[in-house]
C-alpha positions in Angstrom: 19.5 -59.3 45.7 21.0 -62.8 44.7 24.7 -62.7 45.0 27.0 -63.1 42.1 27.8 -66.7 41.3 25.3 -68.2 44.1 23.0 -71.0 42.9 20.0 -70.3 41.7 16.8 -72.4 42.0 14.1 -72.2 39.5 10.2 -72.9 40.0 8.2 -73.1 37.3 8.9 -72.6 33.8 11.5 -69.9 32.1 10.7 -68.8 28.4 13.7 -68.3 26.0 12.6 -67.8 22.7 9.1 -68.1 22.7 10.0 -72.0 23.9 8.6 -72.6 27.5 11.9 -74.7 29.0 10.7 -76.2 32.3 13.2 -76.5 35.3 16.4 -75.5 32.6 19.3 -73.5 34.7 21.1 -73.0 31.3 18.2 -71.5 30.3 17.8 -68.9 32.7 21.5 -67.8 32.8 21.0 -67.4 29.2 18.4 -65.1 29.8 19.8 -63.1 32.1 23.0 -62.6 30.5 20.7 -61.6 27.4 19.0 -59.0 29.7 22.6 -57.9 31.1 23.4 -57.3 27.9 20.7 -54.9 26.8 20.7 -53.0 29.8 24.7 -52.8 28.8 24.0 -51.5 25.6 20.9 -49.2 27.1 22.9 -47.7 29.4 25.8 -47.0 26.8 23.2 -45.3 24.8 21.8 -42.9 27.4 26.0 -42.1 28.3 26.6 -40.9 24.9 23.5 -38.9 24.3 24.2 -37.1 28.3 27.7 -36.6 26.9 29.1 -33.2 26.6 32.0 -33.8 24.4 29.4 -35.8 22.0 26.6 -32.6 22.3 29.4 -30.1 21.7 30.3 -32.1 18.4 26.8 -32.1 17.8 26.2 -28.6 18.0 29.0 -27.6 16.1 28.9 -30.4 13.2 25.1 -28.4 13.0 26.4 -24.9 12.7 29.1 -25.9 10.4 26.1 -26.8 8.2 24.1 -23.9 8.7 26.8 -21.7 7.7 27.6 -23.7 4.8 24.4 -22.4 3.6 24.2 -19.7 0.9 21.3 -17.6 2.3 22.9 -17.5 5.8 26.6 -16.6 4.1 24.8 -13.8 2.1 23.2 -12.8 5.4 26.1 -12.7 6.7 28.2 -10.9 4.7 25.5 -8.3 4.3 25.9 -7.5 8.2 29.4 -7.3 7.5 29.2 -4.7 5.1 26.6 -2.7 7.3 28.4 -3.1 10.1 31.8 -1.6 8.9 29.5 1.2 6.8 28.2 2.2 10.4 31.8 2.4 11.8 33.0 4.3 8.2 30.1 6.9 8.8 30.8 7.2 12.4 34.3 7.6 12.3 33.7 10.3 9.2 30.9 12.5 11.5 33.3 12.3 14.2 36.2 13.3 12.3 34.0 16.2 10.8 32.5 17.9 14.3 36.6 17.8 15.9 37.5 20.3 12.8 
């Protein structure tokens, strides 16, 4: 790998643009600071889907919006009512076999 800053020979032709520019250094730096600058911008990308602070605001910003939902609050509060009707009923037959 070519050192930062060394000089760099070019053979042949470079394309920049879709124009063929024969032998131009200014050229190819152009190009590659193009490419350094995608892979900059593809690499950000890939760091901020992999992020866990970004997935966990994800997730939740997707929960908050299921639960803004009417059927899922009417589910919801439909287990709630069973689930302290159980307890009541449980609490009662226990309360009735200690007599």
């Amino acid at each position: 790998m070519a050192e930062p800053g060394a000089a760099v020979e070019v053979h042949g032709a470079v394309t920049v643009n879709g124009a063929v520019a024969k032998g131009d250094p200014e050229a190819l730096y152009a190009q590659i600071e193009r490419t350094r600058e995608d892979l900059a911008r593809t690499i950000d990308t890939l760091a901020e889907r992999v992020s866990p602070a970004n997935n966990v605001r994800l997730l939740r910003n997707k929960v908050a919006e299921q639960v803004s939902r009417p059927e899922v609050q009417l589910s919801a509060a439909a287990i709630g009512v069973a689930v302290v009707g159980l307890t009541i009923v449980r609490f009662w037959s226990r309360h009735r076999r200690n007599r």
